[in-house]
C-alpha positions, 0 to 999 in steps of 0.5 A: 786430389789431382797431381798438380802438374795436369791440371788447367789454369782453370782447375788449378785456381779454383782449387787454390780459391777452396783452400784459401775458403777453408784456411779463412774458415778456421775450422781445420786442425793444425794439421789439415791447415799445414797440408791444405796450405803445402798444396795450396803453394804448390797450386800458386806455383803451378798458376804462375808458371802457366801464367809466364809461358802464357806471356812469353807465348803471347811476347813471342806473337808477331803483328801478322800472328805468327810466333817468333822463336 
């Protein structure tokens, strides 16, 4: 598995959409589920914080384009 960290919002998400497939599916170990779903938070984290510096860069975008501090 990647470290978390480095992946794009793109490759976070899809990821976090496979483990939530394989959770639905009820085929896993209890095990298998507690380490998918461990990852699968720290995924949604990861999504988020993404998603919040993406906002605050848009917040900070001025009429003419240019980023206030």
């Amino acid at each position: 598995m990647n470290v978390i960290n480095e992946l794009s919002f793109e490759a976070a998400y899809a990821e976090l959409e496979a483990i939530v497939a394989k959770l639905e599916s009820g085929e896993l170990s209890l095990d298998e589920s507690v380490a998918l779903f461990e990852r699968g938070r720290k995924l949604s984290e990861h999504c988020q914080t993404l998603l919040d510096r993406a906002e605050l860069r848009i917040s900070q975008l001025t009429a003419d384009g240019r980023v206030e501090p």
